[in-house]
N, CA, C and O atoms as a GROMACS GRO file, in nm:
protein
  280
    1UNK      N    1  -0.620   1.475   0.679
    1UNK     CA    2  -0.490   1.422   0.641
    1UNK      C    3  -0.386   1.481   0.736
    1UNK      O    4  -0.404   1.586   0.797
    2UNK      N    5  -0.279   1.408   0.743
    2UNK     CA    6  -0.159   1.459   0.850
    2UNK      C    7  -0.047   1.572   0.817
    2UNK      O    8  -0.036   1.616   0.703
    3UNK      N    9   0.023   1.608   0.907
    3UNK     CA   10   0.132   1.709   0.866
    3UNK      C   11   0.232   1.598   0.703
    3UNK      O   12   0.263   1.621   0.586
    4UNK      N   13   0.241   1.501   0.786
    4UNK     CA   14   0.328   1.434   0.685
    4UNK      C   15   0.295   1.408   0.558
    4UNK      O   16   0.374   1.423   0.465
    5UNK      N   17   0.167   1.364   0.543
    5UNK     CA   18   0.049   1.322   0.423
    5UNK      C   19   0.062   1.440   0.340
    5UNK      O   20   0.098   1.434   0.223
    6UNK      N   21   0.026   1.572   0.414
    6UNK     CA   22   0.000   1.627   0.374
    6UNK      C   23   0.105   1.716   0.250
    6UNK      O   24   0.095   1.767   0.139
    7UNK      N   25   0.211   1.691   0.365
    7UNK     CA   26   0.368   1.757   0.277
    7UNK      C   27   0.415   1.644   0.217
    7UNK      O   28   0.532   1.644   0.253
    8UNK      N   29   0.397   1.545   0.147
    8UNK     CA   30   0.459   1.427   0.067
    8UNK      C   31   0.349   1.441  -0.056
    8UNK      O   32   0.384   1.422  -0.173
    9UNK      N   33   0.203   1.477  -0.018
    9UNK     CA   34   0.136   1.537  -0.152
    9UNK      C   35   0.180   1.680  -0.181
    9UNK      O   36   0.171   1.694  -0.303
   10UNK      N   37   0.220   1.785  -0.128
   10UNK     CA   38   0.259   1.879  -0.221
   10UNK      C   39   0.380   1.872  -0.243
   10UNK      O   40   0.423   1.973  -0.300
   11UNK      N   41   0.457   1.793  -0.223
   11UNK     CA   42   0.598   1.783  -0.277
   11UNK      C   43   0.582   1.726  -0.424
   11UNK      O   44   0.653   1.745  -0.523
   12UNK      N   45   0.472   1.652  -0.408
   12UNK     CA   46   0.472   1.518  -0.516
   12UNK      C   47   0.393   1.644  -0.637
   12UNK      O   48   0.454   1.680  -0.738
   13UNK      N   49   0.305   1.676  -0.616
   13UNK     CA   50   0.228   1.811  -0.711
   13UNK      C   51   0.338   1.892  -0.719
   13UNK      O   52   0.314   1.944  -0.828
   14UNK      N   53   0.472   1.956  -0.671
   14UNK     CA   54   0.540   2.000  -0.698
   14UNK      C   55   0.653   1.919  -0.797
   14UNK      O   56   0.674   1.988  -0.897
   15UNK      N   57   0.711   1.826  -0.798
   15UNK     CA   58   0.814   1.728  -0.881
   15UNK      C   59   0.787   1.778  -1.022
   15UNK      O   60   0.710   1.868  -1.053
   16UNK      N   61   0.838   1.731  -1.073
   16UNK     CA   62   0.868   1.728  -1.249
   16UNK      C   63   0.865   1.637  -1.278
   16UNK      O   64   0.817   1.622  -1.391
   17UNK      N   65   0.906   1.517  -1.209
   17UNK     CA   66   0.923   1.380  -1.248
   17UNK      C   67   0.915   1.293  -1.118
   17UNK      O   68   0.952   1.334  -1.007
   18UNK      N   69   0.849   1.138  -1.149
   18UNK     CA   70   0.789   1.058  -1.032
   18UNK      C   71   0.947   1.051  -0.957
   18UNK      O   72   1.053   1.079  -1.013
   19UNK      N   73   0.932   1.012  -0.839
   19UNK     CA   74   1.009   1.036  -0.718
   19UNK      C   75   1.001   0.889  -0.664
   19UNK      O   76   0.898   0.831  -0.698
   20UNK      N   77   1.081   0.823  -0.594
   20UNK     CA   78   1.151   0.742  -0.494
   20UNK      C   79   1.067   0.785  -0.382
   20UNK      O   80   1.028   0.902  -0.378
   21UNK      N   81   1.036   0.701  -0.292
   21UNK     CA   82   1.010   0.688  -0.121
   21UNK      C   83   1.119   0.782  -0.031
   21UNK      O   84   1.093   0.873   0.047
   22UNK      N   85   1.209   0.745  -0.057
   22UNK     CA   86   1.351   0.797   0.012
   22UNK      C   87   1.330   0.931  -0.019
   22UNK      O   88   1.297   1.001   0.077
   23UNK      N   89   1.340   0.992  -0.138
   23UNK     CA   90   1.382   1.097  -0.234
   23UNK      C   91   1.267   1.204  -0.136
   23UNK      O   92   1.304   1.294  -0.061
   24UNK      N   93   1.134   1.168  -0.158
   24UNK     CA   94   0.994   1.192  -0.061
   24UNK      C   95   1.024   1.212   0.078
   24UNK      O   96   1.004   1.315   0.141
   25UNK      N   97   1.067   1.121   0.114
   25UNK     CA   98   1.121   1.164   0.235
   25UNK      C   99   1.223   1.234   0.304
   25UNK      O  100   1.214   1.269   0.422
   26UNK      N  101   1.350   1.260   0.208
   26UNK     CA  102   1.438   1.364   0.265
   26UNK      C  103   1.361   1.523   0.271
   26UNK      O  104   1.378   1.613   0.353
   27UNK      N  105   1.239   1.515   0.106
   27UNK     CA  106   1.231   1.640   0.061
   27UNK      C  107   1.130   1.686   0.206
   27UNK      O  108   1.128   1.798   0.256
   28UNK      N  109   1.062   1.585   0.246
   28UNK     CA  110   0.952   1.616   0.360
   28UNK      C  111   1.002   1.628   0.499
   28UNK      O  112   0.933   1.672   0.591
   29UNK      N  113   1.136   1.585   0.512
   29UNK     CA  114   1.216   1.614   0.634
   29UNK      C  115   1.259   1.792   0.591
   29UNK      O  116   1.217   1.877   0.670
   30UNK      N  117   1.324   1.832   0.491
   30UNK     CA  118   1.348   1.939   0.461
   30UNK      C  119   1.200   2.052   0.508
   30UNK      O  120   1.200   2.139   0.595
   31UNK      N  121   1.094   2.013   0.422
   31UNK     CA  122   1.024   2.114   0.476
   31UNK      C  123   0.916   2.094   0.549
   31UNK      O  124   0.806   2.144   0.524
   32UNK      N  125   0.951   1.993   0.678
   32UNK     CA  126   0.916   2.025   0.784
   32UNK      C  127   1.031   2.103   0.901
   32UNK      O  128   1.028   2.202   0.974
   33UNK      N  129   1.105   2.022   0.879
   33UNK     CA  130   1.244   2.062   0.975
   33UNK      C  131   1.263   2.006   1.068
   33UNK      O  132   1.306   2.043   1.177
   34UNK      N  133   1.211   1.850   1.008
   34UNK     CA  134   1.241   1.740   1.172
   34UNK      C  135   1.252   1.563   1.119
   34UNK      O  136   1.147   1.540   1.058
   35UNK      N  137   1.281   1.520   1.120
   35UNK     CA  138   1.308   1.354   1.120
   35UNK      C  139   1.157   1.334   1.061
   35UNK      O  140   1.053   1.386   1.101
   36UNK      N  141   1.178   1.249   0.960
   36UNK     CA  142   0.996   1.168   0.913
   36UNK      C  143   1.067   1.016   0.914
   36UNK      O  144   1.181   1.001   0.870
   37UNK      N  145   0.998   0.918   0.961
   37UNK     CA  146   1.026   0.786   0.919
   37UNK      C  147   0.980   0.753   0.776
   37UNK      O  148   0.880   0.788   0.714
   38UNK      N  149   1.084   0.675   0.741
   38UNK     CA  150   1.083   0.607   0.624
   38UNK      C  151   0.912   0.505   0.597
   38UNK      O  152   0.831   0.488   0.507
   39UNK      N  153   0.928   0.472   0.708
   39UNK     CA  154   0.773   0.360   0.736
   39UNK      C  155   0.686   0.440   0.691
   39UNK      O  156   0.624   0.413   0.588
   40UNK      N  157   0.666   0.546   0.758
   40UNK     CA  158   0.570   0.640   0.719
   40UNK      C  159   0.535   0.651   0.610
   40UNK      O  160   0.428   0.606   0.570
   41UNK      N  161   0.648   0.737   0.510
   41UNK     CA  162   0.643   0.779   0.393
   41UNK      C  163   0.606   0.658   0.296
   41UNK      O  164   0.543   0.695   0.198
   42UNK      N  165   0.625   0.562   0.301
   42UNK     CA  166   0.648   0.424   0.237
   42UNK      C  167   0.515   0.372   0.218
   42UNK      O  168   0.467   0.368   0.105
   43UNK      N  169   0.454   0.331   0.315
   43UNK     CA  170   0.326   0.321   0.364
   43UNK      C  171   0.223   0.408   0.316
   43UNK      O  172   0.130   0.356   0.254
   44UNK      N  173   0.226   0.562   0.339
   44UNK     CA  174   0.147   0.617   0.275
   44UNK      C  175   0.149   0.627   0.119
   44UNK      O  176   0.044   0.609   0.057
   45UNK      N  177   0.269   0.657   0.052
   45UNK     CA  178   0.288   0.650  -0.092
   45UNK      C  179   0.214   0.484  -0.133
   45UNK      O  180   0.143   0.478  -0.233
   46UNK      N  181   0.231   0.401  -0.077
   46UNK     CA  182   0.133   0.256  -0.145
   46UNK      C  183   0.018   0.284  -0.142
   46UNK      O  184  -0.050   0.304  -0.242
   47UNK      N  185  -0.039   0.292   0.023
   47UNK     CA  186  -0.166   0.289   0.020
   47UNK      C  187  -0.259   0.402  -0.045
   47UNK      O  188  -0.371   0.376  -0.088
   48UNK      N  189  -0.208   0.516  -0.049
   48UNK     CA  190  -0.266   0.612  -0.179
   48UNK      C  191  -0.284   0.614  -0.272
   48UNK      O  192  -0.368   0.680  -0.334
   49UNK      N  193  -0.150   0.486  -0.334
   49UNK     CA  194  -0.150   0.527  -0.476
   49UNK      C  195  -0.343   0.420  -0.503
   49UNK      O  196  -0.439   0.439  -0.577
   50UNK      N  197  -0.315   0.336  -0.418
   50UNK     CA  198  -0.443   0.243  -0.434
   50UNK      C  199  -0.572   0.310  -0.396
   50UNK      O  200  -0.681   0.254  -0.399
   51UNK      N  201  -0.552   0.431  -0.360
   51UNK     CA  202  -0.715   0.503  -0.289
   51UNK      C  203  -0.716   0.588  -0.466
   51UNK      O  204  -0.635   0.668  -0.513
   52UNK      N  205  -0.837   0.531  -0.526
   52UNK     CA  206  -0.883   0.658  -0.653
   52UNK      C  207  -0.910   0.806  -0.575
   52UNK      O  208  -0.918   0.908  -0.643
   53UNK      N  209  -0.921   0.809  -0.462
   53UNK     CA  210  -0.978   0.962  -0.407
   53UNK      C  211  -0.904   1.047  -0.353
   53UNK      O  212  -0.930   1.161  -0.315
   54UNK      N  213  -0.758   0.955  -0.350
   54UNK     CA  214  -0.657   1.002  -0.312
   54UNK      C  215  -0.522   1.058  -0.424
   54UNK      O  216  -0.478   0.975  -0.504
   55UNK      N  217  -0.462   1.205  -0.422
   55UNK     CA  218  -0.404   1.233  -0.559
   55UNK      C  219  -0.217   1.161  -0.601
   55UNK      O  220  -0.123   1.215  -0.659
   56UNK      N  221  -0.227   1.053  -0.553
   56UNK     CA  222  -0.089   0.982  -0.564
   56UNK      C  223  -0.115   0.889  -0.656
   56UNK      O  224  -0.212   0.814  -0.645
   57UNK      N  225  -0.016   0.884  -0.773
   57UNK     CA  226   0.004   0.782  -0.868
   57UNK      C  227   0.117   0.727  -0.877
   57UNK      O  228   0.223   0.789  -0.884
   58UNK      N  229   0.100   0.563  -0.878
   58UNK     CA  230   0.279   0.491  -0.902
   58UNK      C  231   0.249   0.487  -1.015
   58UNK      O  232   0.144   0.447  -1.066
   59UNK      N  233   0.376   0.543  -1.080
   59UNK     CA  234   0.405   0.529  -1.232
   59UNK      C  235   0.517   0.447  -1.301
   59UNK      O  236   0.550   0.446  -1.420
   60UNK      N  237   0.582   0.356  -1.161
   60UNK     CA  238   0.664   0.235  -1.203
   60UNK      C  239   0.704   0.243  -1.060
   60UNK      O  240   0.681   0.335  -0.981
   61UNK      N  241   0.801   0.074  -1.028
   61UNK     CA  242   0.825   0.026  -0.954
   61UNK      C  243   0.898   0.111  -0.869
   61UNK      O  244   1.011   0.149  -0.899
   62UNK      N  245   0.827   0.152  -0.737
   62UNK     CA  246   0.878   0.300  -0.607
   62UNK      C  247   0.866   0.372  -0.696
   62UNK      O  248   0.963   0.438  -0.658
   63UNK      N  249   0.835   0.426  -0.789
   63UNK     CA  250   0.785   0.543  -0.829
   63UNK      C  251   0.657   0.619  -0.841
   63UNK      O  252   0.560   0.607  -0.916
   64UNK      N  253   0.690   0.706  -0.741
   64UNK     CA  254   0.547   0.802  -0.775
   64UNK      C  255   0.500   0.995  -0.763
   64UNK      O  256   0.556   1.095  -0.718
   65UNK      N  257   0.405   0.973  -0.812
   65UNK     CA  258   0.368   1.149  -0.856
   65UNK      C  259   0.259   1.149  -0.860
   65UNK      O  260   0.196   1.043  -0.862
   66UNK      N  261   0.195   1.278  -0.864
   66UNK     CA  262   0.078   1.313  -0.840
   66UNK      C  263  -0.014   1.308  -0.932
   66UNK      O  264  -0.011   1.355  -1.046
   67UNK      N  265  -0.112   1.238  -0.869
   67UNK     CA  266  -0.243   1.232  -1.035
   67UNK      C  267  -0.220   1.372  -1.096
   67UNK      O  268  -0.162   1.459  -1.030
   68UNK      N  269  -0.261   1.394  -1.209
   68UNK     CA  270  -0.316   1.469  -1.309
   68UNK      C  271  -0.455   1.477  -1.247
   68UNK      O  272  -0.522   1.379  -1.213
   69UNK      N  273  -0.497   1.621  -1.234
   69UNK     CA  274  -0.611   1.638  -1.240
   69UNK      C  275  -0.737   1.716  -1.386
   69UNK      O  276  -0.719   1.816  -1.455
   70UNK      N  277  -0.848   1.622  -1.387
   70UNK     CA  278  -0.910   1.651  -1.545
   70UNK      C  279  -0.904   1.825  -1.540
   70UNK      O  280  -0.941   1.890  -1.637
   0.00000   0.00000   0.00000
């Protein structure tokens, strides 16, 4: 998985509550300390939430957070 992938899942395991694309992406510009495209972030938050092996859940429309694990 990538620098970016990687920090948009522990942001998302970090939240309290499902998160915005945007919201994901300022927090992942913050702690990297450099510009992330929006495409990016956007893109990966869909196509994860659709991978079962992957720990991203949409929990309503642009919203998402991190599976629950059993």
């Amino acid at each position: 998985m990538g620098v970016i992938q990687g920090a948009v899942v522990d942001i998302l395991k970090a939240a309290a509550e499902p998160l915005r694309p945007r919201e994901v992406r300022v927090l992942v510009e913050e702690l990297l300390n450099r510009p992330v495209s929006q495409d990016t972030v956007s893109s990966f938050l869909s196509v994860a939430a659709r991978q079962p092996h992957l720990p991203i859940e949409r929990t309503g429309p642009s919203l998402y957070i991190a599976r629950k694990c059993d």
